[in-house]
VEXDREN-2710 file (C-alpha; in Angstrom, 1 decimal):
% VEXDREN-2710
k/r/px/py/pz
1/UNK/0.7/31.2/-2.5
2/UNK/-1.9/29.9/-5.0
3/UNK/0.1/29.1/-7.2
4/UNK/2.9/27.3/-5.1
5/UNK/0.3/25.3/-3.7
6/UNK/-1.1/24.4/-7.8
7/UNK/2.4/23.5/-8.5
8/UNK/3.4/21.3/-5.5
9/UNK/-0.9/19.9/-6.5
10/UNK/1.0/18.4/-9.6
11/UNK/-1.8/16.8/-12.1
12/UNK/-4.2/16.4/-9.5
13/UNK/-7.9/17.5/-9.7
14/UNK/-8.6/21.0/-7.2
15/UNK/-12.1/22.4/-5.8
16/UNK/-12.6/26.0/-6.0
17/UNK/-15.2/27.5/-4.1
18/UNK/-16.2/31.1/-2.7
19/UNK/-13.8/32.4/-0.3
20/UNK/-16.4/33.5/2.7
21/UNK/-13.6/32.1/5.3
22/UNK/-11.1/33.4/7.2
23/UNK/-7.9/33.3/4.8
24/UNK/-8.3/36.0/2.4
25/UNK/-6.8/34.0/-0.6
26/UNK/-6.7/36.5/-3.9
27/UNK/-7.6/34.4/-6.7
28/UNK/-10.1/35.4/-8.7
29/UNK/-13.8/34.4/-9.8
30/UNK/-16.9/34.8/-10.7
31/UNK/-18.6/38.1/-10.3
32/UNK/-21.8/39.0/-7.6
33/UNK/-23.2/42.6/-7.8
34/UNK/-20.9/43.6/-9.8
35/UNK/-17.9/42.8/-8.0
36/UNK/-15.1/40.0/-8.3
37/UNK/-15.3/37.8/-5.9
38/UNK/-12.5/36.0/-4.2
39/UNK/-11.8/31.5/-4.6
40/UNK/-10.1/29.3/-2.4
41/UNK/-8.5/26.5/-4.4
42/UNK/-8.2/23.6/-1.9
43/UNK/-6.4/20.1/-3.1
44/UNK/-9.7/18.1/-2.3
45/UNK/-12.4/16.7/-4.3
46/UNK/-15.7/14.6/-4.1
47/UNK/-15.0/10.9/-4.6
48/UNK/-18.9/10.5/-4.7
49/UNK/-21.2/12.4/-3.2
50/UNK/-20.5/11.3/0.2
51/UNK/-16.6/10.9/0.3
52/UNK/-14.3/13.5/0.2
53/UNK/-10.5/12.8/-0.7
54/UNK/-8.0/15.7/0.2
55/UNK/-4.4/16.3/1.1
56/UNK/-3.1/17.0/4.4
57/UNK/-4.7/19.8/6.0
58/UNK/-1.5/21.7/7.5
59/UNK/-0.5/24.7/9.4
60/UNK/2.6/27.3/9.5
61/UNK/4.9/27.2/7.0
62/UNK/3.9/23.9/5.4
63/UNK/0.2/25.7/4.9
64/UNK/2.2/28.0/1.9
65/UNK/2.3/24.8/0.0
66/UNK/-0.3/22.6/1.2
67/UNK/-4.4/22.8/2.2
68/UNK/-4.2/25.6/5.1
69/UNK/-6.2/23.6/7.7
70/UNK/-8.0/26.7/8.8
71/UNK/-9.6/27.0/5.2
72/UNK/-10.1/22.8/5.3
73/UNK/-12.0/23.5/8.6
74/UNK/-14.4/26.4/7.2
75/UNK/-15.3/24.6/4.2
76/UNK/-16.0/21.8/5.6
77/UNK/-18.2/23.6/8.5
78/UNK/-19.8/25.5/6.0
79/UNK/-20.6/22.7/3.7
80/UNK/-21.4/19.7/6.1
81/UNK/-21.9/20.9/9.7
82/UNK/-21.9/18.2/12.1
83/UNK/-21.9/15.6/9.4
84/UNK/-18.3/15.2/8.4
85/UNK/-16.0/12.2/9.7
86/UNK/-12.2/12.6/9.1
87/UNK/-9.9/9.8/8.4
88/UNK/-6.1/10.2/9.0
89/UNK/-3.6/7.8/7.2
90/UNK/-0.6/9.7/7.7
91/UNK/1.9/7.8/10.8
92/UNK/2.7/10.3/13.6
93/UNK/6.5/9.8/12.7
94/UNK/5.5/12.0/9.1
95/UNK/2.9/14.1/10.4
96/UNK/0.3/15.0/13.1
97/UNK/-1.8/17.3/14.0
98/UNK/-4.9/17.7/16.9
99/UNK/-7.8/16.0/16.7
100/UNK/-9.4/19.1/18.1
101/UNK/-8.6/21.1/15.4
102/UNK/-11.8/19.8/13.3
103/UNK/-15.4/20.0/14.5
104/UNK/-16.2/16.4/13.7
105/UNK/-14.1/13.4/14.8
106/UNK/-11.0/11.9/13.6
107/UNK/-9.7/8.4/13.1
108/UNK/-6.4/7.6/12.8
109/UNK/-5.1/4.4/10.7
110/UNK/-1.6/5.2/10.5
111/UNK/-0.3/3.8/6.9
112/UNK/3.5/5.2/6.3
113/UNK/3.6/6.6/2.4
114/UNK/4.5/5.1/-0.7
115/UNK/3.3/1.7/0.7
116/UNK/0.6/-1.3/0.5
117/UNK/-1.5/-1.4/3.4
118/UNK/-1.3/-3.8/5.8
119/UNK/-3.9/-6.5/3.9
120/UNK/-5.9/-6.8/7.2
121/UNK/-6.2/-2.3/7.6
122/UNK/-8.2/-2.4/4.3
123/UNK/-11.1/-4.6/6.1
124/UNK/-10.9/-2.3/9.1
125/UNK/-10.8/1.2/7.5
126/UNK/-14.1/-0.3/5.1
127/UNK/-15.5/-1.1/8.2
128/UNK/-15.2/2.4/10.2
129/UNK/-15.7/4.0/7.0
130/UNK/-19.1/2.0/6.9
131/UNK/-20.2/2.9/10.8
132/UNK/-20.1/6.7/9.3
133/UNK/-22.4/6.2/6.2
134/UNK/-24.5/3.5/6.9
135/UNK/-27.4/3.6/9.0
136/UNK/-30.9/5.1/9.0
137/UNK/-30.3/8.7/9.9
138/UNK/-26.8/8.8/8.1
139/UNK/-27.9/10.2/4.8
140/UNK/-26.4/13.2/5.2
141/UNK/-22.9/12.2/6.5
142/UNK/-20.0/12.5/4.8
143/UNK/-16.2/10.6/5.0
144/UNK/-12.9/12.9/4.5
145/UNK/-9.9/10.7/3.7
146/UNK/-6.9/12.5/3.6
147/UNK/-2.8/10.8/3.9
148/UNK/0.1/13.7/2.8
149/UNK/-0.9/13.8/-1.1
150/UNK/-4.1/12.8/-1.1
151/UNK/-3.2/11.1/-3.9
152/UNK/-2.2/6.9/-3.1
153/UNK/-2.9/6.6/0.2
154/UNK/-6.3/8.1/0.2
155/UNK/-7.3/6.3/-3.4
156/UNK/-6.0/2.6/-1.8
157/UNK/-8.6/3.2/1.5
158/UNK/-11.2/4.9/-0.4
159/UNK/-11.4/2.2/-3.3
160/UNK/-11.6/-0.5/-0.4
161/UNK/-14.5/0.7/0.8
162/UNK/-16.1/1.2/-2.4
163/UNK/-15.2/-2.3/-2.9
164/UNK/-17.6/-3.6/-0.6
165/UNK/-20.6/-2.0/-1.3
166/UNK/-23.0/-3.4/-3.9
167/UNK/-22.9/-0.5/-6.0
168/UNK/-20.8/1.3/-8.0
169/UNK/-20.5/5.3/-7.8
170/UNK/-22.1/7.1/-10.3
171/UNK/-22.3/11.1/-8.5
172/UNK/-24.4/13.3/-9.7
173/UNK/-21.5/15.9/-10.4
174/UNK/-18.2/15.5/-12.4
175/UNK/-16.2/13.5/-14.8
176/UNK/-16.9/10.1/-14.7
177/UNK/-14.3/7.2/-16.5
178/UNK/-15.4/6.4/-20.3
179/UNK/-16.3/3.1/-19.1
180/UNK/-19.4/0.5/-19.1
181/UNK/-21.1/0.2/-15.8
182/UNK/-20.2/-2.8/-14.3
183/UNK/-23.1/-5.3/-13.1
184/UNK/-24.7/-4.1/-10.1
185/UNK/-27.0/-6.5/-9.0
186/UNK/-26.2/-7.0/-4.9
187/UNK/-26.5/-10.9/-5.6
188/UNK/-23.6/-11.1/-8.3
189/UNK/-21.4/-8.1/-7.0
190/UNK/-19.2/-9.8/-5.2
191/UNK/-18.5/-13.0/-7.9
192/UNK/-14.8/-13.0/-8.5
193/UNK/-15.7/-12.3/-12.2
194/UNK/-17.8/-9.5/-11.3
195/UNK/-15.7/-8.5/-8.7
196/UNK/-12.2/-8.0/-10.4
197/UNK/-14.5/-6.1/-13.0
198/UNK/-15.8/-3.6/-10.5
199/UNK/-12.2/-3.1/-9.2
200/UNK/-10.8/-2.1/-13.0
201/UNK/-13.8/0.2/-13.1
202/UNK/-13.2/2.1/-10.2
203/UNK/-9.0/2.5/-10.7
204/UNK/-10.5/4.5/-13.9
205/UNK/-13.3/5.9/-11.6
206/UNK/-10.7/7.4/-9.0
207/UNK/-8.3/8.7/-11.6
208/UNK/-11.2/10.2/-13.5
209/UNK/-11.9/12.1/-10.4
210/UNK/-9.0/12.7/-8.5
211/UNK/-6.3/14.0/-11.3
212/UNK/-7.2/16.4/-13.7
213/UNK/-9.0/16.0/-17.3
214/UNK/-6.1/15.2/-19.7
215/UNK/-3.7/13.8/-17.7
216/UNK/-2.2/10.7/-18.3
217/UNK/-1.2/9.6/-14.8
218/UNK/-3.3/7.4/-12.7
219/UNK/-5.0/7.7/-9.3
220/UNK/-4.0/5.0/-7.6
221/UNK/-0.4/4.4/-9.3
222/UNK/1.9/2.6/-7.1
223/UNK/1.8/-1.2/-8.3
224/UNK/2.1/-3.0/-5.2
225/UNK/-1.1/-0.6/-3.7
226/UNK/-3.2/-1.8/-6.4
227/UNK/-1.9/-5.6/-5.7
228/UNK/-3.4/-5.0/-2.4
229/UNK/-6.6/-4.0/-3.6
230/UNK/-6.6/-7.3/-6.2
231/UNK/-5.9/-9.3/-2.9
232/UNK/-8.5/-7.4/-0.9
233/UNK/-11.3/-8.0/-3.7
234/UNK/-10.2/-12.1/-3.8
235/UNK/-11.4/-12.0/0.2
236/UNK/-14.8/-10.3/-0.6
237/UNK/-15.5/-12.8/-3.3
238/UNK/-14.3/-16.0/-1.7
239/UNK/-10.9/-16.5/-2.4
240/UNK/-8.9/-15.1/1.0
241/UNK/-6.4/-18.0/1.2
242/UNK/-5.3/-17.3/4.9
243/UNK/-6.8/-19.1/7.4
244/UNK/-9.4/-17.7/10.3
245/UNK/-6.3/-16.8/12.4
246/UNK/-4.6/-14.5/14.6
247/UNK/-1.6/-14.7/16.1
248/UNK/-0.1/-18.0/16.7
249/UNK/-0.4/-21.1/14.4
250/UNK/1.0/-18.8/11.3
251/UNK/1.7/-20.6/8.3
252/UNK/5.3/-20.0/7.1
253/UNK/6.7/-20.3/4.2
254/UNK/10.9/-20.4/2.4
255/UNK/12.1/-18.0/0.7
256/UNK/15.2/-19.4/-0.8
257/UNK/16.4/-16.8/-3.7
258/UNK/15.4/-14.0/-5.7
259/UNK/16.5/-14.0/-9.2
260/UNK/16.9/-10.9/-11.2
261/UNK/16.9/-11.1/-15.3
262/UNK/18.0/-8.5/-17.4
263/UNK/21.3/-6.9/-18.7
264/UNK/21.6/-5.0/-15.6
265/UNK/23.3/-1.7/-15.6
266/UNK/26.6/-0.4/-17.7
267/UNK/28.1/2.2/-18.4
268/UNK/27.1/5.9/-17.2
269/UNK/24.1/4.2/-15.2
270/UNK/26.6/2.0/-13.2
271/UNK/28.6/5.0/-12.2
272/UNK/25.6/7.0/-11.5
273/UNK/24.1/4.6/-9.2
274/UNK/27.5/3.8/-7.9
275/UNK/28.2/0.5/-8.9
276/UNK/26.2/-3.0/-10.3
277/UNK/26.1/-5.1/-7.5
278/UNK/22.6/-5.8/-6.1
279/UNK/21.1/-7.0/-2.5
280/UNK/17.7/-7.1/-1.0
281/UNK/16.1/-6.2/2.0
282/UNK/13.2/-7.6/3.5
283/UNK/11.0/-5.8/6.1
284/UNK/7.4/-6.1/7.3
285/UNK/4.7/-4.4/9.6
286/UNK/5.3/-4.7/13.4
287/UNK/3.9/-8.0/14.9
288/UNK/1.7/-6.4/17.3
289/UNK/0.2/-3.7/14.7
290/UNK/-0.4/-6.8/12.7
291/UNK/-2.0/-9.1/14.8
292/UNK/-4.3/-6.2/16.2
293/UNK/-5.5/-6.0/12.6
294/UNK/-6.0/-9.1/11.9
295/UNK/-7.7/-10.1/15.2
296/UNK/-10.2/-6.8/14.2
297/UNK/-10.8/-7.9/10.8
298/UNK/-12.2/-11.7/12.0
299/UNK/-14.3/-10.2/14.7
300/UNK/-15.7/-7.5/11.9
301/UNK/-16.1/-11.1/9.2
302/UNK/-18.1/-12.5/12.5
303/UNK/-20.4/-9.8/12.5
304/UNK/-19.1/-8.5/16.1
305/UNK/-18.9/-5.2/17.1
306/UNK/-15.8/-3.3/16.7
307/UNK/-14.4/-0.8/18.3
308/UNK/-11.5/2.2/17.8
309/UNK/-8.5/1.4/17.8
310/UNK/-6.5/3.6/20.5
311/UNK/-3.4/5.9/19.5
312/UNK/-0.7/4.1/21.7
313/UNK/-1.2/0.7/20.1
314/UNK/-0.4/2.3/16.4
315/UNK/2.9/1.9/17.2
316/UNK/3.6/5.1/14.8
317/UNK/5.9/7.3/16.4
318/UNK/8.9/5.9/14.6
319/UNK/9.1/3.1/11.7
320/UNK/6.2/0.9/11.3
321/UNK/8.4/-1.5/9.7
322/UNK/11.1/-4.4/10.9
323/UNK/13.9/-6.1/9.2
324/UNK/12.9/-9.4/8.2
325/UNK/16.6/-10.5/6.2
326/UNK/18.9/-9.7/3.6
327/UNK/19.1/-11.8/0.4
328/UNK/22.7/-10.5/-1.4
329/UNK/24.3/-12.1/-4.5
330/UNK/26.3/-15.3/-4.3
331/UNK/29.2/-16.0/-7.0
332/UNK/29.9/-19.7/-6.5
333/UNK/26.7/-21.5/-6.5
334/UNK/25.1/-23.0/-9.3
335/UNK/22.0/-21.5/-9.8
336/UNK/18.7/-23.3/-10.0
337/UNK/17.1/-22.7/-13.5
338/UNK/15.5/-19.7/-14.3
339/UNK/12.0/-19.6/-15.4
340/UNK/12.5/-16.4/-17.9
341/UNK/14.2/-19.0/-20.4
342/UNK/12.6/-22.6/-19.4
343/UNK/9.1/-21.6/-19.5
344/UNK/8.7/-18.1/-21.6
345/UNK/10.9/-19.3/-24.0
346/UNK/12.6/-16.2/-24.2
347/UNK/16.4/-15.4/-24.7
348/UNK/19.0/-15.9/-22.3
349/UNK/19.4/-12.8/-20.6
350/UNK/21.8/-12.1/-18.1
351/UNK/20.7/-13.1/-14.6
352/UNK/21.9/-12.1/-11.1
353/UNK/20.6/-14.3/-8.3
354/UNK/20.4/-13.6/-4.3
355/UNK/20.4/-15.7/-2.1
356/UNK/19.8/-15.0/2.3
357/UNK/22.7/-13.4/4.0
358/UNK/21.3/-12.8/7.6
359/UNK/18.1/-13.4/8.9
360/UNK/17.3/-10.6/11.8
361/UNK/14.0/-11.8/13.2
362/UNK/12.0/-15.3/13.3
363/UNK/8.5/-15.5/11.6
364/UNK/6.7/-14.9/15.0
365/UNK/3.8/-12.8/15.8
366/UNK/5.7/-12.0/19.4
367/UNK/7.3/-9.0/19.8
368/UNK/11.7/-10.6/20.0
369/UNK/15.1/-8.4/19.9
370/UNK/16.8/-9.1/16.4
371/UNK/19.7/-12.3/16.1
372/UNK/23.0/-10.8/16.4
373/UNK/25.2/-12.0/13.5
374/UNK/26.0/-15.5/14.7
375/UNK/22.9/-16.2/15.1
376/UNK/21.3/-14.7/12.4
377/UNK/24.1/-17.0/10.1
378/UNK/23.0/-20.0/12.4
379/UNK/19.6/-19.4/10.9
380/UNK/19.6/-19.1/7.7
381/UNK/21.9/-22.8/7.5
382/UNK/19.4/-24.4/10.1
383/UNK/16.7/-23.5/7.8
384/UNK/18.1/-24.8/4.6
385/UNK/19.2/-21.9/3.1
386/UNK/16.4/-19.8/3.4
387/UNK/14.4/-17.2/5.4
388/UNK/11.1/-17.9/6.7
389/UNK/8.2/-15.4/5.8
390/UNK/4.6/-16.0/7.6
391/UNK/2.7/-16.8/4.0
392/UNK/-0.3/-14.8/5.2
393/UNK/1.6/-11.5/5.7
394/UNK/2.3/-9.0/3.9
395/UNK/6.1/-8.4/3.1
396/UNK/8.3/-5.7/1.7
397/UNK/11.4/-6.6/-1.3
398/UNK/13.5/-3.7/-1.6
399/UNK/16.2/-3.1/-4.0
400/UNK/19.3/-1.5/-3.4
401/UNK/22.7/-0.7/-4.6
402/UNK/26.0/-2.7/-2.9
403/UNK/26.8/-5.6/-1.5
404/UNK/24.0/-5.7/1.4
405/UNK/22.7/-2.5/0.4
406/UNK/23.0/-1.3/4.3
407/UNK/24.7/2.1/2.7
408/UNK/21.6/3.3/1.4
409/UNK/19.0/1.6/3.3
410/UNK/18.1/5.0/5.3
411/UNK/17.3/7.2/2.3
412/UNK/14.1/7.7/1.0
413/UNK/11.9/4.7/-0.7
414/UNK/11.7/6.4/-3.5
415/UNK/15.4/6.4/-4.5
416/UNK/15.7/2.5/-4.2
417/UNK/15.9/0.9/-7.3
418/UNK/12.5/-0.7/-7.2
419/UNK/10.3/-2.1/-4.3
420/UNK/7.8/-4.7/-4.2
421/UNK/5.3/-5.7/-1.6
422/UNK/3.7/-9.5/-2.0
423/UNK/1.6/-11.4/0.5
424/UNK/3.2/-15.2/-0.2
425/UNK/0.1/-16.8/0.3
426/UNK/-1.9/-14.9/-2.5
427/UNK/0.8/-15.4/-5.3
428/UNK/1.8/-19.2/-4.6
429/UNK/-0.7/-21.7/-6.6
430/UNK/0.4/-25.1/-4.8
431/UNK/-0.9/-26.2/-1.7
432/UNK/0.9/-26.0/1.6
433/UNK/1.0/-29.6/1.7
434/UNK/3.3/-29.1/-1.5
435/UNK/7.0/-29.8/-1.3
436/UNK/7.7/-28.0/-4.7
437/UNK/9.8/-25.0/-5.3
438/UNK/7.9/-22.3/-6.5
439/UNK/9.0/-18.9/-8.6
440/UNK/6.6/-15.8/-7.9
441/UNK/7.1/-13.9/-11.3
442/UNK/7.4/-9.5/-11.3
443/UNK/7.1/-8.1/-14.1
444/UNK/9.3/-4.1/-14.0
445/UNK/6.7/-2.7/-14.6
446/UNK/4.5/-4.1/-11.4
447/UNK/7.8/-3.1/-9.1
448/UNK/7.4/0.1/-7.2
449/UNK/10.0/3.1/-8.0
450/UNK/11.4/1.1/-10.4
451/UNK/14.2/3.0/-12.3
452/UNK/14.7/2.0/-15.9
453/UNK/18.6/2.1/-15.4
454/UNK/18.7/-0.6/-13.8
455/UNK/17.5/-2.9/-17.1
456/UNK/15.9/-5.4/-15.4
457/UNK/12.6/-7.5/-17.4
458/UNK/11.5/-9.2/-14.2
459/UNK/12.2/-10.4/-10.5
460/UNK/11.6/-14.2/-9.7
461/UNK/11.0/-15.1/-6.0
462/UNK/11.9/-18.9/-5.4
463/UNK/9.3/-19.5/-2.5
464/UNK/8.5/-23.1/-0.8
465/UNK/5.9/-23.9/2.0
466/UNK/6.8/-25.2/5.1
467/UNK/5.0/-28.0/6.7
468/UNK/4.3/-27.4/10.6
469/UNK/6.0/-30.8/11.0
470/UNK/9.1/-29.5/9.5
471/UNK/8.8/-26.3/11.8
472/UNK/8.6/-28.6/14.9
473/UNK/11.9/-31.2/13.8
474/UNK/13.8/-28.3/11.8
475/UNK/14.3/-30.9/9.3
476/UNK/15.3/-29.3/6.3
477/UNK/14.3/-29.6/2.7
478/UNK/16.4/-29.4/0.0
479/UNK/15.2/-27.1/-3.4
480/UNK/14.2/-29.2/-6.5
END
């Protein structure tokens, strides 16, 4: 089973330690009096000294290819008794197991895999993650992040906390990244120089730790988790552009195409992927999940108090996520110019643009059933065009094959071909005030997933704010 469970590990980092517990696993170690004695190889290591990132501790079946939770348990009742505080990021709709299972408690904040956080969730977790360690007579706690890996997940939450603490992690055991020690000093830590600096130090710290010596793959490698924590680090140095707001009085913004650039896919890779014709679909976190988190994260800013959040209002049992829209291609509309060729001064390349084709829910923190189809049509033309996105949430692009790409919307994430998640209000450099188009620029290799078949050098989302006036009238602007 050892070696099923190395395998299924990939290239990240294990712990070995004697097997004293209660699962008999056979693989050998060192020798005491003379005799070999018996390791358990667990999928977990020491972030620092106090912070432990593992994969999910399971039972059953699942436990011949994972971390058997009963050897998770022992070790850590053996090694921190009474001390230890587990955090769970995996949703109840992937996985679940009792709290009562562990000897210490156990927070859930639910984050569905493969994907950023919701921007608020990384303030939160920090926070709860902080009421553990911090504190006179908390020296000897310890935090256990764990999502299904162990892997993403874990390294986006971890590396948030880390974020807000003065200084860097430099444990007393391990590999440590080949890398100059960022400046420390509490009053300059949180300069957005010093800041982003601290951030690129601890994507090498994480990976130095969490994968194993050699390896060329990164901790924390999904692109649009570590745009998340480049957003997260603006807010702790300053430069959070969303207002002090929950709920109501969201700022919205257009979204009026997405332009793709590149050659696109021939030959074999068009009949692999089963065709050439593009769409994308656009989901984001639940309202309510979103607003809880937000609401949470001004309190914590304020200083107040903050308490768990309950189970029921995670919202996890099924999807976390809800349609937003469709943008699909359009063949009969002069496109607007594309900013690959006007301003990189590049060669043409050949470009596909989408523009909305339905529009399933308004930009409302409210809980509302979906538009049917007339209305969803009624929408998009009362709105210019366009879809409105709330600027200051987070929201999902995904790629996928066909004319609205509804055919292969229920398969896995991970066989679209790319996803991206943006918070507008983070990548747009004009005021709100500002009537002005503007093209958010991705890069291939920034998408998530993204599959080299498809040939594409970059995505441009044409994005325009929204002034509440226009909200109120439903005057309409036209693109420039």
């Amino acid at each position: 089973m050892q070696k099923i469970r190395q395998i299924v590990s990939g290239n990240k980092a294990r712990t070995s330690v004697p097997d004293d517990g209660p699962s008999g696993l056979n693989r050998g170690g060192e020798t005491k009096n003379g005799e070999k004695q018996k390791k358990r190889d667990l999928d977990l290591i020491y972030l620092t000294d106090r912070m432990i990132i593992m994969g999910w501790p399971s039972s059953g079946i699942e436990s011949t290819y994972r971390n058997p939770r009963k050897d998770v348990v022992h070790f850590l009742d053996s090694r921190h008794p009474s001390k230890y505080h587990i955090v769970n990021l995996c949703p109840l709709s992937e996985n679940s197991y009792p709290s009562s299972d562990f000897h210490g408690p156990v927070t859930r904040l639910p984050l569905p895999d493969h994907f950023a956080p919701p921007l608020s969730l990384m303030r939160v977790a920090s926070y709860r993650i902080g009421k553990w360690l911090e504190g006179e007579g908390k020296e000897q706690n310890i935090i256990v992040v764990h999502c299904k890996a162990g892997k993403g997940r874990s390294g986006t939450i971890s590396l948030s906390y880390l974020l807000t603490q003065p200084n860097l992690p430099r444990p007393s055991f391990g590999p440590v990244p080949d890398l100059p020690l960022p400046e420390t000093d509490p009053s300059s830590a949180f300069s957005p120089e010093t800041v982003d600096e601290r951030l690129r130090y601890l994507f090498a710290y994480h990976t130095s730790r969490r994968m194993r010596p050699g390896t060329s793959s990164q901790g924390v490698s999904i692109s649009s988790q570590r745009r998340f924590l480049s957003y997260f680090a603006r807010t702790l140095s300053g430069r959070d552009p969303r207002p002090k707001l929950a709920g109501k009085g969201q700022r919205i913004v257009k979204l009026e195409f997405i332009r793709i650039v590149g050659d696109g896919m021939m030959g074999i890779a068009k009949g692999v992927f089963g065709g050439s014709q593009v769409a994308c679909q656009l989901r984001r976190y639940n309202d309510s999940v979103a607003t809880l988190l937000r609401k949470t994260e001004l309190e914590i800013e304020k200083g107040e108090e903050v308490g768990e959040i309950s189970d029921e209002l995670w919202r996890d049992q099924v999807n976390m996520l809800v349609r937003v829209g469709d943008v699909v291609q359009v063949f009969d509309r002069v496109h607007p110019p594309s900013y690959h060729v006007a301003e990189q001064g590049l060669e043409p390349k050949h470009r596909r643009v989408l523009y909305p084709g339905a529009q399933y829910l308004p930009p409302s923190f409210e809980e509302e059933p979906p538009f049917d189809d007339e209305s969803a049509v009624y929408e998009i033309r009362k709105n210019g065009g366009a879809i409105l996105l709330d600027a200051d949430r987070e929201v999902q692009m995904r790629f996928l094959i066909g004319e609205t790409g509804r055919k292969h919307s229920k398969l896995p994430s991970m066989v679209s071909l790319a996803i991206s998640w943006i918070v507008p209000s983070f990548e747009m450099t004009l005021p709100p005030e500002s009537n002005e188009l503007e093209t958010v620029i991705l890069r291939s290799d920034q998408l998530d997933f993204y599959k080299p078949q498809w040939a594409v050098d970059q995505i441009e989302v044409g994005l325009r704010w929204v002034s509440p006036t226009d909200l109120e009238t439903g005057n309409e602007r036209t693109a420039k």
